[in-house]
C-alpha positions in Angstrom: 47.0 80.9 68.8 50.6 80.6 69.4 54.1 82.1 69.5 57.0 80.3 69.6 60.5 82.1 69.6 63.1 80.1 68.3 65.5 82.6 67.3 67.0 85.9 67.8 65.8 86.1 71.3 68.4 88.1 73.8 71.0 87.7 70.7 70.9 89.3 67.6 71.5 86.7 65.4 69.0 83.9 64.0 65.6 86.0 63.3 62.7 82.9 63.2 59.7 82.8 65.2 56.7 80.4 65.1 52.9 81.2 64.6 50.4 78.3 65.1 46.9 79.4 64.5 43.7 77.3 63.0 46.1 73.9 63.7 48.4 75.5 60.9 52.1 76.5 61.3 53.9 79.0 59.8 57.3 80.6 60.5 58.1 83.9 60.0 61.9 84.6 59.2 64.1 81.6 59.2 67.8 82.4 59.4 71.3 81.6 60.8 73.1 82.4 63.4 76.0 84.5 62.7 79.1 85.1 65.5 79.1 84.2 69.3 75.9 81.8 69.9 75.2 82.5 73.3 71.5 81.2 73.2 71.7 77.9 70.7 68.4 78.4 68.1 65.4 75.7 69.3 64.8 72.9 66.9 61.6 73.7 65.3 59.0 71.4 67.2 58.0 69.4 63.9 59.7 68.5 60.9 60.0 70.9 57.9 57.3 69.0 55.6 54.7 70.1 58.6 55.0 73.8 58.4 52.2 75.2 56.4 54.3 78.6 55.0 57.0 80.8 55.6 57.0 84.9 55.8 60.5 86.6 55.3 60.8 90.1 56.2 64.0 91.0 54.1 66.7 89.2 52.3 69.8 89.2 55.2 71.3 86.2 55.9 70.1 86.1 59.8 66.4 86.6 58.1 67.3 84.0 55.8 69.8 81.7 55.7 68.5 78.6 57.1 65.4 78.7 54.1 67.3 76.1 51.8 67.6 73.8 55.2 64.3 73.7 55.3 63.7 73.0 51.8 66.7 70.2 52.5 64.5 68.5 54.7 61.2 68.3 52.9 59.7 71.8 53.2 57.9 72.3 50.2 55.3 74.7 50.7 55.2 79.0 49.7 57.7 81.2 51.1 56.2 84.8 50.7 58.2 87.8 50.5 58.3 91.1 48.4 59.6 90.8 44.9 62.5 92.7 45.7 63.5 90.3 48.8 62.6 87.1 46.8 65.4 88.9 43.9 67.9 89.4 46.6 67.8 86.2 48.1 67.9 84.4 44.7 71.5 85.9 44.4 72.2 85.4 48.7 70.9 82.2 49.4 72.9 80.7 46.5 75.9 82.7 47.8 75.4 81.4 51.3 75.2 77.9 49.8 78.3 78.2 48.0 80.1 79.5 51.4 78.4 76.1 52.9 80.3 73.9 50.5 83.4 75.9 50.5 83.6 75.3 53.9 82.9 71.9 53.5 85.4 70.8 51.6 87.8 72.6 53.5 87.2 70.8 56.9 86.8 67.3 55.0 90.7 67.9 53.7 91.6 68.5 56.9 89.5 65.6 58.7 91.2 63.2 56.0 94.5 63.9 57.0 93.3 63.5 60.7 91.3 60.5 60.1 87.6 62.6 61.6 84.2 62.2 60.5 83.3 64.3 57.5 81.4 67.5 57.7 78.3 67.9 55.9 77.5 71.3 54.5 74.2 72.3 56.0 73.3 72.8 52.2 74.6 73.0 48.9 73.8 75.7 46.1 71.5 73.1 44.7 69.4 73.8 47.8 69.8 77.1 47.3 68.5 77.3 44.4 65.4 74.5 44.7 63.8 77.0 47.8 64.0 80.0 45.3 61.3 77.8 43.2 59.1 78.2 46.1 59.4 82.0 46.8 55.9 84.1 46.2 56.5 87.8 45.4 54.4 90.4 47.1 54.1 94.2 46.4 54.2 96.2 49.2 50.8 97.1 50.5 48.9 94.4 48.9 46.9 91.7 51.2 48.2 88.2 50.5 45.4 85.0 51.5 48.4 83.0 53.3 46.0 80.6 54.3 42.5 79.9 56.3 42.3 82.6 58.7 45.3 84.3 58.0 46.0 87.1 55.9 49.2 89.1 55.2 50.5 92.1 54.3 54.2 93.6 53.5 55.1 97.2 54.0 58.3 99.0 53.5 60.4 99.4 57.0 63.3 100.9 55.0 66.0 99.0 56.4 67.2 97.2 53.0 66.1 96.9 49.2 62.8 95.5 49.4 62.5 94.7 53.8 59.4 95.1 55.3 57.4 94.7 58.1 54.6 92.2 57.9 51.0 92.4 59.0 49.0 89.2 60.0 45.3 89.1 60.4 44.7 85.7 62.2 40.9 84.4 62.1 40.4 82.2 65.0 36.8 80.9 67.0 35.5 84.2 65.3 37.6 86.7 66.0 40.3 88.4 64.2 43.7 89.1 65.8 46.5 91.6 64.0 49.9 90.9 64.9 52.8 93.0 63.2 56.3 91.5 63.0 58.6 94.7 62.6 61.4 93.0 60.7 64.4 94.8 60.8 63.7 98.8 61.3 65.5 101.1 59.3 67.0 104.5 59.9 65.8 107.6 58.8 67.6 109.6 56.5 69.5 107.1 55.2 71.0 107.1 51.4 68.8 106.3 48.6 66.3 104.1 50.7 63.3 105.7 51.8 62.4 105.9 55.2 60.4 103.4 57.4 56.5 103.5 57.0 55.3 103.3 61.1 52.2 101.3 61.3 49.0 102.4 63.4 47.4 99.5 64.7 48.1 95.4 66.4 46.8 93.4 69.1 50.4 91.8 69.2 53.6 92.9 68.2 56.8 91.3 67.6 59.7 94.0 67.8 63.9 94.2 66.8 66.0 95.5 69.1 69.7 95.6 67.7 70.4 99.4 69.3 67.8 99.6 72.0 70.6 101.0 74.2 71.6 103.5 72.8 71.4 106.2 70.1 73.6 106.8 66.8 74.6 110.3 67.9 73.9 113.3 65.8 73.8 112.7 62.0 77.6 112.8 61.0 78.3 114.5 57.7 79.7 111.0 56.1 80.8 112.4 53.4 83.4 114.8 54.6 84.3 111.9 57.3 84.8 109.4 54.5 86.8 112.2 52.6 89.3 112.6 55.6 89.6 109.0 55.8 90.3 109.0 52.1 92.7 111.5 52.1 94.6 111.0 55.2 95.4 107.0 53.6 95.4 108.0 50.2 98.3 110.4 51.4 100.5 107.9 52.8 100.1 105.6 49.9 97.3 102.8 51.9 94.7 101.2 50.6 91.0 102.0 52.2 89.5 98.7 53.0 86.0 98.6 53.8 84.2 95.3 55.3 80.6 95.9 53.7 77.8 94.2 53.7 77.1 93.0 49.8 73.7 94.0 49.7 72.7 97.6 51.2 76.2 99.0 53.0 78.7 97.9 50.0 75.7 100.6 47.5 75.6 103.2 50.1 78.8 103.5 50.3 79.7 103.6 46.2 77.1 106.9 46.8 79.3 108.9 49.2 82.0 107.8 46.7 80.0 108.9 43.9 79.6 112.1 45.4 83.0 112.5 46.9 84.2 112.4 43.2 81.7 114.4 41.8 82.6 117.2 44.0 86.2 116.7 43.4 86.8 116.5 47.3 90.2 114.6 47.1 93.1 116.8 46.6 95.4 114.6 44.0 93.7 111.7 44.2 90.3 112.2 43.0 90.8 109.8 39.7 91.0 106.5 43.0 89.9 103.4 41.7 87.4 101.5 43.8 86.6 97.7 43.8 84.0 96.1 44.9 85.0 92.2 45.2 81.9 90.5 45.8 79.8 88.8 42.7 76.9 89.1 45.4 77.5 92.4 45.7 77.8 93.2 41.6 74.8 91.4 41.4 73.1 93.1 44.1 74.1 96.4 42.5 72.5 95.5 39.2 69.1 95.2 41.1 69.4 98.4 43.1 69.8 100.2 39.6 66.7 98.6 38.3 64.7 99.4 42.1 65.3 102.4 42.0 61.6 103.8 40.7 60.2 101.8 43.7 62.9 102.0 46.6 65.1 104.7 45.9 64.1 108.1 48.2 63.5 111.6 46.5 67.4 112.4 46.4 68.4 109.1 44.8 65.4 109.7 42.3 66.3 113.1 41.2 69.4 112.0 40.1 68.6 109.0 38.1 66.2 111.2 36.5 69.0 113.8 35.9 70.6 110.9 34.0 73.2 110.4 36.4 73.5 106.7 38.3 73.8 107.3 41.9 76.0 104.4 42.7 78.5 104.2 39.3 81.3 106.5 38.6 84.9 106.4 36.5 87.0 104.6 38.5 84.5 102.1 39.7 86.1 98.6 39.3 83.9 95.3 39.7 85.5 91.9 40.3 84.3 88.9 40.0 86.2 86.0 39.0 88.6 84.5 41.5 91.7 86.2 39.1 90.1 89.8 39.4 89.9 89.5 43.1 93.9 88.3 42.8 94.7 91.0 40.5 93.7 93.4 42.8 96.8 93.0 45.2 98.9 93.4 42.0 97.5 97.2 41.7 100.1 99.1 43.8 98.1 102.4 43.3 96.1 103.8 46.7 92.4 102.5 46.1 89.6 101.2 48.1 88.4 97.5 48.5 84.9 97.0 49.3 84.4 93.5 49.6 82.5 91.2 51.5 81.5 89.3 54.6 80.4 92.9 56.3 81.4 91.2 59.7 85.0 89.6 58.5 83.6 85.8 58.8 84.0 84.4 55.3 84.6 85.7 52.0 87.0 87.7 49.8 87.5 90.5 52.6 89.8 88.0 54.9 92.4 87.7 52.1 92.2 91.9 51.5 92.5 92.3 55.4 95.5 89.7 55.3 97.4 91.9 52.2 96.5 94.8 54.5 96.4 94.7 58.3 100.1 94.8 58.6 100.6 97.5 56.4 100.7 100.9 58.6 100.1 103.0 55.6 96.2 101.7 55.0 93.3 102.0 56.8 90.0 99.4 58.0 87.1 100.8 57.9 83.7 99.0 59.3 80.5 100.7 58.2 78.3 98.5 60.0 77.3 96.6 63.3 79.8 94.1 64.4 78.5 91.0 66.3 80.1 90.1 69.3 82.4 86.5 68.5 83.1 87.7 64.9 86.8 88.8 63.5 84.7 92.1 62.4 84.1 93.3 66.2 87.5 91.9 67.4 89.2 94.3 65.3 87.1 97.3 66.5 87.6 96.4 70.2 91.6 96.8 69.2 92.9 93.2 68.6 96.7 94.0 68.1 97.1 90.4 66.0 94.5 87.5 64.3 94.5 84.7 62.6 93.7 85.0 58.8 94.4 81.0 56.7 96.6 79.6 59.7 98.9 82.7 59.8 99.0 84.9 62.5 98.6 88.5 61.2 99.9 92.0 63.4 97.7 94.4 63.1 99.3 97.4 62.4 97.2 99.5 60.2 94.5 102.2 61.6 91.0 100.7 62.4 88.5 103.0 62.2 84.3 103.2 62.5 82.6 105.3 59.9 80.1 106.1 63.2 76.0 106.3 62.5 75.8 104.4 59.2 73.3 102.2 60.4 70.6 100.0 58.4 69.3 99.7 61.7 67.2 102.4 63.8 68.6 103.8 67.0 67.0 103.8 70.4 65.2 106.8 70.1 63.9 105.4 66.6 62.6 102.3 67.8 60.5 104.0 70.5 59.1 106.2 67.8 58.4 102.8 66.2 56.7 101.6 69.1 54.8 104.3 70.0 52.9 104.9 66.7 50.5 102.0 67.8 47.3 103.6 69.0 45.3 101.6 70.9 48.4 100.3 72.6 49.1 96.4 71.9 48.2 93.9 74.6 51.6 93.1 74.2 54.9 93.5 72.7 57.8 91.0 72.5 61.7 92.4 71.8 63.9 90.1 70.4 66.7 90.9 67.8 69.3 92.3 70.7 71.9 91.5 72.6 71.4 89.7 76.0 70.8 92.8 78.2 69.6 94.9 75.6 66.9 93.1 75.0 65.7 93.6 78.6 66.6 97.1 78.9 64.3 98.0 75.8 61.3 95.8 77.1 61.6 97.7 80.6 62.1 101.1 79.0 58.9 100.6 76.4 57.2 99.8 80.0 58.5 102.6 81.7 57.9 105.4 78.7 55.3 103.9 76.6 53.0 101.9 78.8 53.5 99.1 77.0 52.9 95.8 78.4 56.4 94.2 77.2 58.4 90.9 77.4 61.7 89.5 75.9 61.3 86.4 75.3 64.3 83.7 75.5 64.9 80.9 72.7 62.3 78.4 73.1 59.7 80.4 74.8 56.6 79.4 74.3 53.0 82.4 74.2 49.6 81.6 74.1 48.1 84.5 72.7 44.3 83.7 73.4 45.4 83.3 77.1 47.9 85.0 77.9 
């Protein structure tokens, strides 16, 4: 019985990791690299058609996005994941896809005029939607038979709709082995998602680390933050732009909006229009509001069963044709744009940010982690110019971070995590951080915990039966 870590190890990037147990191979998480690549993802060690299944934890792109490759190249077998990830990722993957082509077809104009080779897309919508035919929904809690010897199990880890941690029981030479892959851990308290579920017991246990250095600070009151921010731009006549993740940020932030409104928190601007310009994230939206009885938390609930939709309101605009996103820059009213990539890389948001950035009167807001290498964290760390569709663009609005809205636990939070395992795990592996976080978690579960920890680089290689 094997691991082998082929992604997201010492980056944050790229979540897959390989489990080969009973001669079968199965990978759980598959996704893409997103900003600064410091440790290249390992080829997986046999082709596609060889794998025997695939486990996904939750719908994000760097869980993800490299599912329709596989499916490219002749994987045809299961992908399991809950029924709320597999709806997600029917909507992302395709979205991702469509981003490959676009992409595509830019670089090929350019490499005609320069007489280069022609980029491939690494796949096309078509993919996209051909790996969606072989996604099997799981509820949480129920034990899937993924295949001889190994059984599975999804439980909520309240990081996004429908994420989960997943459970394997590997039988092997008679004797049964539990690992737990955390998936992405969420944060408590967070709006309408419910909080993660801590598991109890694992031989094994393969951990995130995204904020294993430090912690998110004392719970900020993000609605009267938000309301500042509003008002302060809103005052000058700006336009709030908000980078946001289509699926999970973009909905928590229409409910501070919602509320916000419902309040009547704004002085003379409370009838703002916001737009969200993302058809993933419209779509995505959709299937929060039909979640809700399974995902939402007991605050979100109450309201939908007061009648009232926690993430709608008057004002709320939703574009999704190409001329709706346009037609947005015609509006000369102060609003708010939420629109995606969350990080700044592709999408609708670059041409909002390039309407915007040199406009002193309006305001960027991130609500989310910025990797390093993306246009996203460049703008945090203070870049005073970028380049937006060959132009170079001053920066001369305010930048600002809505601090602690995090999918993502803290440090305290992932110890918490780590420490509900009782007995302790013969090991624990910490990937899904940054370089030198990932070592100053594995040394601090050590020092705190006891725990016998490692993290592991791209390509290494565990026997589990050895060690």
């Amino acid at each position: 019985m094997k691991l082998t870590f082929l992604g997201a190890a010492h980056e944050v990037t790229g979540s897959c990791t390989l489990l080969t147990a009973n001669g079968r191979n199965y990978l759980i998480d598959c996704g893409m690299e997103q900003g600064r690549d410091i440790y290249e993802n390992q080829p997986l060690p046999m082709a596609p058609g060889e794998l025997d299944g695939i486990l996904l934890t939750h719908a994000h792109i760097d869980h993800s996005g490299r599912i329709p490759l596989m499916v490219k190249q002749g994987y045809g077998g299961p992908i399991y994941a809950t029924n709320i990830t597999a709806r997600l990722c029917d909507i992302m993957l395709r979205d991702s896809g469509h981003i490959q082509e676009f992409e595509a077809e830019w670089r090929n104009r350019k490499a005609q005029r320069s007489g280069a080779a022609l980029y491939e897309p690494l796949y096309t919508v078509q993919d996209a939607i051909n790996a969606m035919g072989q996604f099997q929904g799981c509820n949480y809690g129920e034990v899937v038979q993924i295949g001889p010897g190994l059984k599975a199990r999804f439980t909520d880890v309240g990081h996004l709709l429908g994420s989960a941690s997943i459970e394997l029981w590997v039988e092997e030479d008679g004797k049964t082995t539990k690992l737990v892959f955390s998936g992405d851990i969420g944060n408590l308290n967070q709006p309408l998602l419910k909080d993660p579920i801590y598991l109890k017991e694992a031989d094994f246990v393969v951990m995130e680390s995204t904020y294993g250095d430090r912690l998110h600070g004392e719970k900020p009151d993000y609605v009267a933050e938000l309301t500042e921010i509003l008002q302060e731009t809103f005052d000058k006549g700006g336009n709030l732009v908000i980078p946001s993740f289509a699926v999970g940020r973009t909905q928590e932030m229409l409910y501070f909006l919602r509320q916000i409104k419902a309040e009547g928190r704004l002085k003379g601007h409370n009838g703002f229009k916001v737009y969200v310009d993302s058809p993933l994230a419209v779509e995505a939206t959709h299937i929060f509001k039909d979640q809700w009885a399974e995902c939402y938390d007991a605050e979100a609930r109450a309201l939908v069963e007061q009648g009232v939709n926690p993430i709608s309101f008057a004002g709320l605009k939703l574009a999704v044709t190409t001329e709706d996103s346009k037609a947005i820059n015609f509006d000369r009213g102060p609003k708010v744009i939420l629109s995606a990539s969350g990080m700044c890389e592709a999408g609708r948001i670059r041409h909002h940010l390039k309407h915007n950035l040199w406009q002193p009167e309006s305001t960027v807001l991130f609500v989310g982690y910025q990797t390093p290498g993306t246009l996203g964290r460049a703008l945090v760390e203070g870049a005073k110019e970028v380049r937006l569709f060959g132009e170079t663009i001053e920066v001369r609005c305010r930048v600002e971070v809505l601090a602690g809205v995090s999918g993502h636990a803290d440090n305290e939070g992932l110890m918490r995590w780590a420490g509900s395992f009782e007995p302790k795990p013969a090991r624990v592996f910490v990937t899904h951080g940054e370089d030198e976080v990932c070592d100053i978690f594995a040394n601090r579960l050590q020092a705190e915990l006891g725990l016998a920890a490692t993290a592991p680089y791209n390509g290494g290689c565990y026997d589990l039966v050895t060690g």
